[in-house]
ROKOLTOR-310024 format. One record per atom (N, C-alpha, C): residue number from 1; chain; atom name; x, y, z. Coordinates in pm, 1 decimal. Each point is the difference from the previous one (the first is absolute). Layout:
REM ROKOLTOR-310024
r n = NUM; chain = A; atom = CA; x = X; y = Y; z = Z
...
REM end
This chain:
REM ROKOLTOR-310024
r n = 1; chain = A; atom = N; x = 84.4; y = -116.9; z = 0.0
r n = 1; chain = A; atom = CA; x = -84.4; y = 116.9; z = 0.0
r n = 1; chain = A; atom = C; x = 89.5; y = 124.0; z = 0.0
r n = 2; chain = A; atom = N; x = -51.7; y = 136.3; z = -73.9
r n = 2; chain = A; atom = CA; x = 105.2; y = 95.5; z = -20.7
r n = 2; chain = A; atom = C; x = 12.7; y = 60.0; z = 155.1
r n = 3; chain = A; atom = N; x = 99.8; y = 77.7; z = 18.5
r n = 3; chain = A; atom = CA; x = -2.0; y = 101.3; z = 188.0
r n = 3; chain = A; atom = C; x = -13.0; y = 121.4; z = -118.1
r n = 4; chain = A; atom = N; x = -171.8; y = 59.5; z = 113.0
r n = 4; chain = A; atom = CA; x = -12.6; y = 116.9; z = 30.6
r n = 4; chain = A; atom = C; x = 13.8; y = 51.3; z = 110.9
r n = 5; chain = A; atom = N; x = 11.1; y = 157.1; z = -49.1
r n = 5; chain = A; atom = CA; x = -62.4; y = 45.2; z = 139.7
r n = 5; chain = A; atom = C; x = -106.1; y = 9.9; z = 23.1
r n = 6; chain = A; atom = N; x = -18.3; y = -3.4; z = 139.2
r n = 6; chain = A; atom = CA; x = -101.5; y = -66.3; z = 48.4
r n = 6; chain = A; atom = C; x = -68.8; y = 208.0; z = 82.0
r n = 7; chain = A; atom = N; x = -111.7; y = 23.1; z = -58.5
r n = 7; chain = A; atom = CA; x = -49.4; y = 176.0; z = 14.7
r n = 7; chain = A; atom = C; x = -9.1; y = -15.8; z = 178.4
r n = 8; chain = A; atom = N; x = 45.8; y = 48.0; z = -10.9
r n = 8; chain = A; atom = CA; x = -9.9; y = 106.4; z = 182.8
r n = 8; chain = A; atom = C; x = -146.1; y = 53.1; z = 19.7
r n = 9; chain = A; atom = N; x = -97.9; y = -105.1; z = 44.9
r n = 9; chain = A; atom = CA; x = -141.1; y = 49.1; z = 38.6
r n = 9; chain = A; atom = C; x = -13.0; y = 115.4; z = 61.8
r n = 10; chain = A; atom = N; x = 40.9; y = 53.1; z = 119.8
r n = 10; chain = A; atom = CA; x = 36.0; y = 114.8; z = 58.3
r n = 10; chain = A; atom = C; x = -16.9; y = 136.2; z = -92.2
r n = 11; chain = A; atom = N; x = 110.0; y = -75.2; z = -141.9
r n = 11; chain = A; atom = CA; x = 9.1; y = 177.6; z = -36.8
r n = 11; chain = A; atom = C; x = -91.9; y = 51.7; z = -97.3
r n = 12; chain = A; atom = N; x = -55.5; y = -162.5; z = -63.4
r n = 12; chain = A; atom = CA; x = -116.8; y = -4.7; z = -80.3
r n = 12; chain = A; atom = C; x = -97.7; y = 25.1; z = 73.9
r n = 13; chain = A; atom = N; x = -65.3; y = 40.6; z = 170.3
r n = 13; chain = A; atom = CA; x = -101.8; y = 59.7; z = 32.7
r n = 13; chain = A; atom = C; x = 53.6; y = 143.9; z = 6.0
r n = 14; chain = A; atom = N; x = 89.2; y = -9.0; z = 19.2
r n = 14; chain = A; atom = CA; x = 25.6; y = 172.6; z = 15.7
r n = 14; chain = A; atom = C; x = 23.2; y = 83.9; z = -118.7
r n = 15; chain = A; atom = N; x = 4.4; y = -101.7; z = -100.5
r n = 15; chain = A; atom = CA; x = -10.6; y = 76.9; z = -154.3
r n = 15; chain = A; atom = C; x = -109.5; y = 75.5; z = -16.8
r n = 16; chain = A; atom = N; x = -82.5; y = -144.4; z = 52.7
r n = 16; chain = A; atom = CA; x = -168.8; y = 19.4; z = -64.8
r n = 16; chain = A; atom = C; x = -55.5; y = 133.6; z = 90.8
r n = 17; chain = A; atom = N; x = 32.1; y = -12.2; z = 111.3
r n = 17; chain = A; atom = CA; x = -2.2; y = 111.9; z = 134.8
r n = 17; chain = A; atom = C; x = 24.9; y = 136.0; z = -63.0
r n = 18; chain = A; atom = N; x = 143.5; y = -2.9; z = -80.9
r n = 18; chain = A; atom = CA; x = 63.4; y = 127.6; z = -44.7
r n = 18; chain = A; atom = C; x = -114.8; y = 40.8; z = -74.2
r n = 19; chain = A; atom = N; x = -58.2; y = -92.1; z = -124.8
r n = 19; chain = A; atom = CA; x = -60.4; y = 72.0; z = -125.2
r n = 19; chain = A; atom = C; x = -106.6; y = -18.3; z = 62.6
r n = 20; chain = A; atom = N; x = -48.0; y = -48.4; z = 115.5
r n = 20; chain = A; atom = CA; x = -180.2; y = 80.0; z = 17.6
r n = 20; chain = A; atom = C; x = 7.3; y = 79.6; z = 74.4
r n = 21; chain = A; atom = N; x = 113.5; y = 53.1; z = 46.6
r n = 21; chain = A; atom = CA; x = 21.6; y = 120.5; z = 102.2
r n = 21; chain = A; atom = C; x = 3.2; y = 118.6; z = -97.2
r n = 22; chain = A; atom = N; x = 78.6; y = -18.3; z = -124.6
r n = 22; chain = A; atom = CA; x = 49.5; y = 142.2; z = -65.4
r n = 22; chain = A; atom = C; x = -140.0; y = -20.3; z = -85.1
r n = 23; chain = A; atom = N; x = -61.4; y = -138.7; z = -70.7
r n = 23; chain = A; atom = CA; x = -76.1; y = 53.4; z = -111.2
r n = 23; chain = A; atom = C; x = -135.9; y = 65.7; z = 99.3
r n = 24; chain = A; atom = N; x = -24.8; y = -8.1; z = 110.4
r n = 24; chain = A; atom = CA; x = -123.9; y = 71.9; z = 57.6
r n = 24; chain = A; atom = C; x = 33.2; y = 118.5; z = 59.7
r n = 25; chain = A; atom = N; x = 142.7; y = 57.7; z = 27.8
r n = 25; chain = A; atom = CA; x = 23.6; y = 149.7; z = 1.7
r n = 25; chain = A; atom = C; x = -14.6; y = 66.4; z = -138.2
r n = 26; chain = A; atom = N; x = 40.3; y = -95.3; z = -108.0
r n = 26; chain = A; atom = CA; x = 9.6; y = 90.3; z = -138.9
r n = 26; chain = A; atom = C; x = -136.8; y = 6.2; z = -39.2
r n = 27; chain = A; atom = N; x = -86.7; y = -93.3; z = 64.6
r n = 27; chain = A; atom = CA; x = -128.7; y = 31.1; z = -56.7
r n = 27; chain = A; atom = C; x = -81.3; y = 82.3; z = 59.0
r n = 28; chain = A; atom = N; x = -6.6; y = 0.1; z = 170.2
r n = 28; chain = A; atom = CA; x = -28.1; y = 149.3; z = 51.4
r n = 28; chain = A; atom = C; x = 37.1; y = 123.9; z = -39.8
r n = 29; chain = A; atom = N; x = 141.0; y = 8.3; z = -74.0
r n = 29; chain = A; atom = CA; x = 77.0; y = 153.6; z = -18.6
r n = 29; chain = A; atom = C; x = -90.4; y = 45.9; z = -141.2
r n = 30; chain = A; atom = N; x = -14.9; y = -186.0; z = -89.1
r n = 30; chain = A; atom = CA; x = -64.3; y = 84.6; z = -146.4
r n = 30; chain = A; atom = C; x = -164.2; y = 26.9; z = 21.4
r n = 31; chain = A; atom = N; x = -45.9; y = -62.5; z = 77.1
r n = 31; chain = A; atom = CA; x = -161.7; y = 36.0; z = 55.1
r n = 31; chain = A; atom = C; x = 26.1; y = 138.7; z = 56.9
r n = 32; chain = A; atom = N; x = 56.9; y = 2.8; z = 71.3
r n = 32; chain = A; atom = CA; x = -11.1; y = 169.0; z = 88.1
r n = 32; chain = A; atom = C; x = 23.9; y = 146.7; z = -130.9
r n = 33; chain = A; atom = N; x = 144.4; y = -72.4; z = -67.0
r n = 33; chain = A; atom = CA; x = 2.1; y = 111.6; z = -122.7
r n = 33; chain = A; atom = C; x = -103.2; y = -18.7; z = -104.1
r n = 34; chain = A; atom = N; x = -20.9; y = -63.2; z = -37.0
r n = 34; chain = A; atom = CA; x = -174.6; y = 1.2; z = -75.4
r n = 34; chain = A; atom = C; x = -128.2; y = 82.1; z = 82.9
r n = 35; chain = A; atom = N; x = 8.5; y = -77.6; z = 89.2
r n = 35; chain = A; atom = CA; x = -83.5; y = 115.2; z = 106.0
r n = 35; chain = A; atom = C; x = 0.6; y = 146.4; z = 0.8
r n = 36; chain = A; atom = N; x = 141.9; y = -1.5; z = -32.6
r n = 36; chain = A; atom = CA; x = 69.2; y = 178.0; z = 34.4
r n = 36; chain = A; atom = C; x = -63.2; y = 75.1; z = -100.8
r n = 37; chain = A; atom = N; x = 66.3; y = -112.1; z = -154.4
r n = 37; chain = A; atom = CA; x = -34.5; y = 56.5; z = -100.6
r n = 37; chain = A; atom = C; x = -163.8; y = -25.8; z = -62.7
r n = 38; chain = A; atom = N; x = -63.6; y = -59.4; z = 82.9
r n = 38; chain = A; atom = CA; x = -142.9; y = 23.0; z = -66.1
r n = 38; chain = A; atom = C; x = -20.3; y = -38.4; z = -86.7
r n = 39; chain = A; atom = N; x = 29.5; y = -76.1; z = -60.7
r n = 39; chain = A; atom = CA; x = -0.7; y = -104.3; z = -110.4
r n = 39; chain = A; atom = C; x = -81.5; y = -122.7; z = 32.0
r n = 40; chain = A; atom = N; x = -69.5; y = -64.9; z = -145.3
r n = 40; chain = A; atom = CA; x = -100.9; y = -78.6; z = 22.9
r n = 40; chain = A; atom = C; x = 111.1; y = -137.9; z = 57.0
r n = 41; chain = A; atom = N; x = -110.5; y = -97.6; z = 94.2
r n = 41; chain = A; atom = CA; x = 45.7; y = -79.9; z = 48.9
r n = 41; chain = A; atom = C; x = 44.4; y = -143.3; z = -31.9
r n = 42; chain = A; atom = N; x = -35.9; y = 25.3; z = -172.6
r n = 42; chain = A; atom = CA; x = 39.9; y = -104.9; z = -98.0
r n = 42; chain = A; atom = C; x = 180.1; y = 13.3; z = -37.3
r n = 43; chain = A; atom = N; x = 31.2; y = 92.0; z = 89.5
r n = 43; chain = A; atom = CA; x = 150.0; y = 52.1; z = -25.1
r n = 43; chain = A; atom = C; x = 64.7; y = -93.5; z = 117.4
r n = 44; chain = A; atom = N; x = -45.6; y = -20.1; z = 99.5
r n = 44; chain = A; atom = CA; x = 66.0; y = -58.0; z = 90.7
r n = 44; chain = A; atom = C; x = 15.5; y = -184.0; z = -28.3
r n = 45; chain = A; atom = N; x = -98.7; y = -53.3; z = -119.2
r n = 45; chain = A; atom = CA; x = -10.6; y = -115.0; z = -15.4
r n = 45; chain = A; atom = C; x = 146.5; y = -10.1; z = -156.7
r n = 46; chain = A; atom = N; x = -1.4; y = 82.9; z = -41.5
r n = 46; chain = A; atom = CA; x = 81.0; y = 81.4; z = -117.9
r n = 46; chain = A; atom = C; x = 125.8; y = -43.8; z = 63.5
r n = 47; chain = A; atom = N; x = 45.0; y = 109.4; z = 142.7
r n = 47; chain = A; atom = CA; x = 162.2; y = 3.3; z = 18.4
r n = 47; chain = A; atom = C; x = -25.1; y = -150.0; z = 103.7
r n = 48; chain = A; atom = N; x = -91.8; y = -79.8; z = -28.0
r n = 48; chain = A; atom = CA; x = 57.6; y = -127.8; z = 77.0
r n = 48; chain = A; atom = C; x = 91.0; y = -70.9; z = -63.2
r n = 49; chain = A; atom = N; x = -14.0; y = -42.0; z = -155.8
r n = 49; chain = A; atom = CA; x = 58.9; y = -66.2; z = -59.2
r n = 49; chain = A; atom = C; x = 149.6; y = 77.9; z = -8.4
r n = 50; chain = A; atom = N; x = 45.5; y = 111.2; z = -44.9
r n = 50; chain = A; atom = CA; x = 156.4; y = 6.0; z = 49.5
r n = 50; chain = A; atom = C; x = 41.4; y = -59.8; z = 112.2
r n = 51; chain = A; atom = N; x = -46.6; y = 65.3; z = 98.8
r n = 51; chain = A; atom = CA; x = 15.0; y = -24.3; z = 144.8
r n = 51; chain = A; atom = C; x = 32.5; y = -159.0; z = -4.7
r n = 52; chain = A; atom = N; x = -96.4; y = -96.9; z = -41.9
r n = 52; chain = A; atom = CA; x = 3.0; y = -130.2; z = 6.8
r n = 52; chain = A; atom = C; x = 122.5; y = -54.1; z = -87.1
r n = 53; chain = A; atom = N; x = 15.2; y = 77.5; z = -126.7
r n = 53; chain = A; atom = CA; x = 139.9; y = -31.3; z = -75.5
r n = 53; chain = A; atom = C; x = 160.0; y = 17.6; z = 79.0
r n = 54; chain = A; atom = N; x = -33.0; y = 101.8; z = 23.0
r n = 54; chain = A; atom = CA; x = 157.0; y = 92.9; z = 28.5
r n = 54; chain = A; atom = C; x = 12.0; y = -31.9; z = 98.2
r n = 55; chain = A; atom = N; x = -69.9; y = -54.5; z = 156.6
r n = 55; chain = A; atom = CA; x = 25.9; y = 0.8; z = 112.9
r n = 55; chain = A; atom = C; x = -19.8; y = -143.7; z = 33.4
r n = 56; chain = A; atom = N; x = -156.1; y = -75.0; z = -22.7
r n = 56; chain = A; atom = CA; x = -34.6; y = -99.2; z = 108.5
r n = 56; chain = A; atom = C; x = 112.3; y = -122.4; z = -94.7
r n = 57; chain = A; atom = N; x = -52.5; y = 14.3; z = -115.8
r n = 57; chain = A; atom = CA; x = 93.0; y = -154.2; z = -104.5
r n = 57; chain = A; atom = C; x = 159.0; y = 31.9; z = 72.9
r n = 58; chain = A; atom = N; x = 88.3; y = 93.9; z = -19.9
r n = 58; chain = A; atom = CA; x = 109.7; y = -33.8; z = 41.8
r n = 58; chain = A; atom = C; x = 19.5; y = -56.1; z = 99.0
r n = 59; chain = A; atom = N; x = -67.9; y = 74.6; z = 115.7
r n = 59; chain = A; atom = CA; x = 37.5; y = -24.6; z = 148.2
r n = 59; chain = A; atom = C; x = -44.9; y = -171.6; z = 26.7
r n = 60; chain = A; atom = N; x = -114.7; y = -49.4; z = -92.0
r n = 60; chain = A; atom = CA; x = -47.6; y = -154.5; z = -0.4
r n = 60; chain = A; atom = C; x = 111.2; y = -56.7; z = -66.8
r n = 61; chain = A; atom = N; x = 71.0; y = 48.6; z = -86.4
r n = 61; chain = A; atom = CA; x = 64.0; y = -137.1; z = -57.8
r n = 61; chain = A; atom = C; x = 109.3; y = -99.7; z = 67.5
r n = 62; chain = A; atom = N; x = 49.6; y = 41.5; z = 111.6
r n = 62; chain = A; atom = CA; x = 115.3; y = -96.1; z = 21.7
r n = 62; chain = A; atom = C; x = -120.2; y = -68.0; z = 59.3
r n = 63; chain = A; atom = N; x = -169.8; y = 0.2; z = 79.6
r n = 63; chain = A; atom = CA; x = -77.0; y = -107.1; z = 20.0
r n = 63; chain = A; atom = C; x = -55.1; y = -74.3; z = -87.2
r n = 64; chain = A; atom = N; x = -1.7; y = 35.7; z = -85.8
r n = 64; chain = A; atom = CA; x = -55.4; y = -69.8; z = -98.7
r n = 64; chain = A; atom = C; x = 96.5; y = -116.7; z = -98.7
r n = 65; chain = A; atom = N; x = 115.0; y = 88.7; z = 28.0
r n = 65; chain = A; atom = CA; x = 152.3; y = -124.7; z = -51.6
r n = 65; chain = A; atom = C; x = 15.6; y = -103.2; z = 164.7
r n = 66; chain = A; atom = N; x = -13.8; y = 5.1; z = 69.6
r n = 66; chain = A; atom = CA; x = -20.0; y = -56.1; z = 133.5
r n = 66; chain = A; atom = C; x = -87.2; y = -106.3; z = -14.8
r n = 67; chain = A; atom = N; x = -103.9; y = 23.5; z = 0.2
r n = 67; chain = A; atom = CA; x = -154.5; y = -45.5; z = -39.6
r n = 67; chain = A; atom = C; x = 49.3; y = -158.0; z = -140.3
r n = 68; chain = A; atom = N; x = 27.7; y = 40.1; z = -39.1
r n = 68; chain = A; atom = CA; x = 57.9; y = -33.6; z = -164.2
r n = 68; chain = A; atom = C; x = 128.0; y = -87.3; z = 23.5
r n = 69; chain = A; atom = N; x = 93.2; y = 23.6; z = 78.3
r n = 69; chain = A; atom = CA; x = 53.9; y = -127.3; z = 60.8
r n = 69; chain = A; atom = C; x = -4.8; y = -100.6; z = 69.6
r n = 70; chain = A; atom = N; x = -119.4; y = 96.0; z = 113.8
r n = 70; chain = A; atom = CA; x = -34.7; y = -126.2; z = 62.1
r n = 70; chain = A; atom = C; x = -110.0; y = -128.3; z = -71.3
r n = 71; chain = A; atom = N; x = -75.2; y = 62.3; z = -65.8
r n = 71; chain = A; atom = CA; x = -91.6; y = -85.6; z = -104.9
r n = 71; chain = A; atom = C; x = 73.1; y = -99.2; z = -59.9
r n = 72; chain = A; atom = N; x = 127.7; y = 69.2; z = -88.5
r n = 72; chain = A; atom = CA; x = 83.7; y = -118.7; z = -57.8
r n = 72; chain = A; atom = C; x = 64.8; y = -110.2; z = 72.3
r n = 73; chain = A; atom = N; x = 40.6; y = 66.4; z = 153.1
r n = 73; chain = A; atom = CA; x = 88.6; y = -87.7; z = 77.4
r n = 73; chain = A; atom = C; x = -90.7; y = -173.5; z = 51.2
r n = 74; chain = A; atom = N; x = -125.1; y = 110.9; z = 27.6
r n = 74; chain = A; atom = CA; x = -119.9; y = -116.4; z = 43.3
r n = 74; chain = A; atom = C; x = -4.5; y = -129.2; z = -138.1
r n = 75; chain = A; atom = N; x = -41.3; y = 82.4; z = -122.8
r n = 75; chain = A; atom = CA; x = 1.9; y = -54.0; z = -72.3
r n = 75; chain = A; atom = C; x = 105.6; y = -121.4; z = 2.1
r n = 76; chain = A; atom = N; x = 92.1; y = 44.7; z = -45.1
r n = 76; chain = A; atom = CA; x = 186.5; y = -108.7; z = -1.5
r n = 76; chain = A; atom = C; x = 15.3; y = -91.9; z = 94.2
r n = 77; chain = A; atom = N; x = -78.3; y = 17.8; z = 132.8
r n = 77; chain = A; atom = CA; x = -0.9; y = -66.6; z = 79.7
r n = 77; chain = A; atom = C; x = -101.5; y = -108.4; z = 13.6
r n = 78; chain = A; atom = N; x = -94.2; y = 26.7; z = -28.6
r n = 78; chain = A; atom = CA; x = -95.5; y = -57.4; z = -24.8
r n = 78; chain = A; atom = C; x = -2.7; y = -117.9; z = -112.9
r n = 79; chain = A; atom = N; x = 42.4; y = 46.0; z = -110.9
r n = 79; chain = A; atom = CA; x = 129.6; y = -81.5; z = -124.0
r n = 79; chain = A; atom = C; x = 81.7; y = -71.4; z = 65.1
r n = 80; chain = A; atom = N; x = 78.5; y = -1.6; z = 43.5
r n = 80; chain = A; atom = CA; x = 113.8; y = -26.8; z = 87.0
r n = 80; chain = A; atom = C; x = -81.2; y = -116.8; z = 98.6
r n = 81; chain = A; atom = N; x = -86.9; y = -3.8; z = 105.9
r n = 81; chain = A; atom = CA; x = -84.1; y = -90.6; z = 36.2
r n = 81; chain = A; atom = C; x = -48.5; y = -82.2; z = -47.9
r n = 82; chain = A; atom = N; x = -79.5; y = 20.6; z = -169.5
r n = 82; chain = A; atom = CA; x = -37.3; y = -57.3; z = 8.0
r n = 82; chain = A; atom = C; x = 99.0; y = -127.8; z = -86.5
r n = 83; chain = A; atom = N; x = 78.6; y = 43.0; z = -89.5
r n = 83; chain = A; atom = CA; x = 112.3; y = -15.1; z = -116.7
r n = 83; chain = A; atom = C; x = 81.2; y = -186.4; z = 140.2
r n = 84; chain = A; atom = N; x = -35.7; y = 71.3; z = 139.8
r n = 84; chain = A; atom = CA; x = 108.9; y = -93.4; z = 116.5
r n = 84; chain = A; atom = C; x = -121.7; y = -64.8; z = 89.1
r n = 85; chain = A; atom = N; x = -110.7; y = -23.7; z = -34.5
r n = 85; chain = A; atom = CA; x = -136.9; y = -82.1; z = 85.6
r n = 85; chain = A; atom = C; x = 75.5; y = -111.9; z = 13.8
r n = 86; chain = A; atom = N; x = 57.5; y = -53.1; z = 133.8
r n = 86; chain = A; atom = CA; x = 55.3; y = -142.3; z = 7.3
r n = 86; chain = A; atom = C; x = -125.1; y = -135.6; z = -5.1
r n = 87; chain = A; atom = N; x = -108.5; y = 59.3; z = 29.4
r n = 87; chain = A; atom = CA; x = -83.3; y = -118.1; z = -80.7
r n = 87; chain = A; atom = C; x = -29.0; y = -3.3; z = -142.6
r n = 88; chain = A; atom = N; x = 16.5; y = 107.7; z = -39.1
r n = 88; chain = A; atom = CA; x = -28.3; y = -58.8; z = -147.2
r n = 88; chain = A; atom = C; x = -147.2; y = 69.6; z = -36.5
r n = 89; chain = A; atom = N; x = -38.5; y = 66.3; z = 77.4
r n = 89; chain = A; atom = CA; x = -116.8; y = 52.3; z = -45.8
r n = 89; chain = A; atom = C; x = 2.6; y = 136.0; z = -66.7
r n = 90; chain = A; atom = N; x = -101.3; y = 36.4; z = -99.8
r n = 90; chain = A; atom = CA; x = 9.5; y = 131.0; z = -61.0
r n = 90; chain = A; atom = C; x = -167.6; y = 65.1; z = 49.7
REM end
């Protein structure tokens, strides 16, 4: 079986921690300036999708490559089990 590394659960909650901490300040700051500016409220559904590009996808991806190893590892292993059943069963 190949050696990975094996993701640091810890920092993968505190990732996820980081980006729902910043993406719900950035979304209060763009609600309040819409507010400011008086603009219809189809604007705030508008600057979600940057917001969701530029900020939440980055800050997700080392979970989602995390996520994505561990799937495979289960997988290989699971291969690996069954590839070595000392009875003989599949």
């Amino acid at each position: 079986m190949n050696d990975f590394a094996v993701p640091d659960t810890y920092a993968l909650r505190r990732r996820v921690l980081l980006a729902g901490v910043v993406t719900f300040a950035a979304f209060l700051a763009v609600a309040w300036l819409l507010f400011q500016l008086r603009v219809s409220d189809a604007w705030l559904l508008i600057s979600m999708v940057p917001l969701y590009l530029f900020v939440m996808r980055p800050l997700m991806k080392p979970v989602r490559e995390a996520i994505a190893l561990r799937r495979r590892l289960a997988y290989d292993s699971w291969l690996d089990d069954r590839d070595h059943d000392p009875e003989g069963r599949r």
